[in-house]
N, C-alpha and C positions, 0 to 999 in steps of 0.2 A: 536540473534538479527535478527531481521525480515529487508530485504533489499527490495523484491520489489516481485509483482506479475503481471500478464498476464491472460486475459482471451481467451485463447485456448483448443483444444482438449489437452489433458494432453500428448498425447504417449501412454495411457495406453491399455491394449487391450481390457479391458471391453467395451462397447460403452454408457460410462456415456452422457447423455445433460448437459449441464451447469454446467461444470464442471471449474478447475482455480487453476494454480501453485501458489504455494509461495515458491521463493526461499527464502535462510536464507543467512547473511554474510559468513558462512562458507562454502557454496557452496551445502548444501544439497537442494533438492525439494522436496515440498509435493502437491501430486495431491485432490483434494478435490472437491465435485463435491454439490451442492444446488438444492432443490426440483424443483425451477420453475425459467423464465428468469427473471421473475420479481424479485425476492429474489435477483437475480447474478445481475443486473440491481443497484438495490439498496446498494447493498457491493460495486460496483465498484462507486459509490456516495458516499457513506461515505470515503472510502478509498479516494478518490482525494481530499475531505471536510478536512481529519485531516492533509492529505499532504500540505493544503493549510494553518493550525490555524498554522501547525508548523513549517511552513517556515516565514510566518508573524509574531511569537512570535520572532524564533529566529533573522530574520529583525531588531526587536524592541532590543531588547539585544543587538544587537550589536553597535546599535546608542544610547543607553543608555550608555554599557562600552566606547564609542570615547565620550560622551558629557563629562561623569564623569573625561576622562583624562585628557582632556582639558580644564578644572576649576582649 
């Protein structure tokens, strides 16, 4: 399960550019590093895009399960 990411220098000793952690729920990291800012630009856009469809979806589910209980 993927919990969240960060765009920083990973720690790693290689000196990647544009590089960006993803930690997992179980606490592991992966350093991962994209051709160009642009590319990292755009993943850090999409990535806050689906954090946003799926906080909104689940928003709606939840005032769907309280309308449906209280009918």
């Amino acid at each position: 399960m993927l919990c969240g990411w960060r765009v920083q220098g990973c720690g790693s000793t290689d000196c990647r550019a544009n590089c960006f952690e993803i930690s997992t729920a179980d606490g592991c990291s992966h350093c991962l590093a994209i051709e160009t800012r642009e590319e990292l630009l755009q993943l850090e856009k999409a990535w806050h895009k689906a954090t946003y469809v799926a906080v909104k979806h689940l928003a709606v589910s939840i005032v769907a399960a309280y309308i449906a209980a209280t009918v």
